[in-house]
N, C-alpha and C positions, 0 to 999 in steps of 0.2 A: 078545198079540203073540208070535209064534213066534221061537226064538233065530236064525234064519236072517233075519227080518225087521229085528230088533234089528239082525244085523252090518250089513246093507243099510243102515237106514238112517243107522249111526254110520261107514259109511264115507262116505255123500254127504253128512254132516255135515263130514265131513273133508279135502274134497277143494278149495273154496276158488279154486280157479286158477280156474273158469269164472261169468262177469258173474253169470248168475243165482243160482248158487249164494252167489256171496257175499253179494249182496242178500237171498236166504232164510234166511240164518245171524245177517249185523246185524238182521232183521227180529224173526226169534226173539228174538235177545240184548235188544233192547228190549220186547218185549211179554212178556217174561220178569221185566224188571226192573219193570214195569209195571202186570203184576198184582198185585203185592204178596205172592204168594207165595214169591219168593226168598229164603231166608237167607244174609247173609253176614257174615263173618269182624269184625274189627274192624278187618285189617287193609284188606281191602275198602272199607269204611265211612268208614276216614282217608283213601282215596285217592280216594273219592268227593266227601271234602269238600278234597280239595285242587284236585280237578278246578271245584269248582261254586266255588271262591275264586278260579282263573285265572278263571273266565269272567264272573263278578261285575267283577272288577276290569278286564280287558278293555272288558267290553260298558258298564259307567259311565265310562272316558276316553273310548269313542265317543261315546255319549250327551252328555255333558257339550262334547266336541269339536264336535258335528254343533250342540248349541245354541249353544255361542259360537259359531259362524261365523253361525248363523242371526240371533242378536242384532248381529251387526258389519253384515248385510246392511241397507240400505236399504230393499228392499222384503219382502214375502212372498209365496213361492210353495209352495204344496202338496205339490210335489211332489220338493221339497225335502227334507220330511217321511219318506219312505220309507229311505232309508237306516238311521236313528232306530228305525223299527219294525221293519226288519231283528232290528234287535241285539235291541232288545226282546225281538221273538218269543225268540229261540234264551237270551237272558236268561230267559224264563220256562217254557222249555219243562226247562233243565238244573235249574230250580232244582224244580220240578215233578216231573223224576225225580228228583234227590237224596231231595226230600223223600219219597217213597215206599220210597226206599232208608234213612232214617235212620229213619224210623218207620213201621215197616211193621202193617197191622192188626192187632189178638190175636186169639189162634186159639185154637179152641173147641175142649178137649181130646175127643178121641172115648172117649165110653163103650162100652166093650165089653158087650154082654147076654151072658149065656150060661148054660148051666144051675148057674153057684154065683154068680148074681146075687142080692142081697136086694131085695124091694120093700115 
């Protein structure tokens, strides 16, 4: 990549005001944090677990809310149900990326060859 390519594309990295661009920047930021290659801080890491403790405690009052009401009701309906898996989904999807974020895979040091390698 040529340094003219690099400013290109750290300036449409930058730029944010327009629909698409934002979508391709939260897109990156999650399939970023999702490969497992990210390194972060530790300060990173406490703010990741204070993020995924909002939304643990959140998404269980829902939960916990959506089935009392379902237990007060006399009948069952289905589709009742849906709300419940709302939270779920986004319950397991944070906790999913935390967890890639708090332990991320070990990485295989690269050995260098070269001619004062021993074999």
């Amino acid at each position: 990549m040529s340094l003219k390519d690099w400013e290109r594309d750290v300036l449409n990295r930058q730029r944010n005001i327009v629909f698409p661009d934002t979508i391709l920047n939260e897109g990156r930021f999650y399939r970023n944090i999702a490969s497992g290659r990210t390194i972060f801080t530790l300060g990173q890491k406490v703010s990741v677990v204070l993020t995924l403790a909002f939304f643990i405690t959140v998404n269980a009052v829902h939960l916990a809310e959506s089935f009392g009401w379902l237990l007060s009701q006399n009948r069952f309906n289905k589709m009742d149900l849906w709300p419940s898996l709302g939270s779920l989904i986004w319950l397991l999807f944070w906790v999913l990326l935390s967890v890639k974020v708090l332990f991320p895979p070990k990485r295989k040091r690269k050995v260098r060859g070269g001619y004062r390698t021993r074999r």
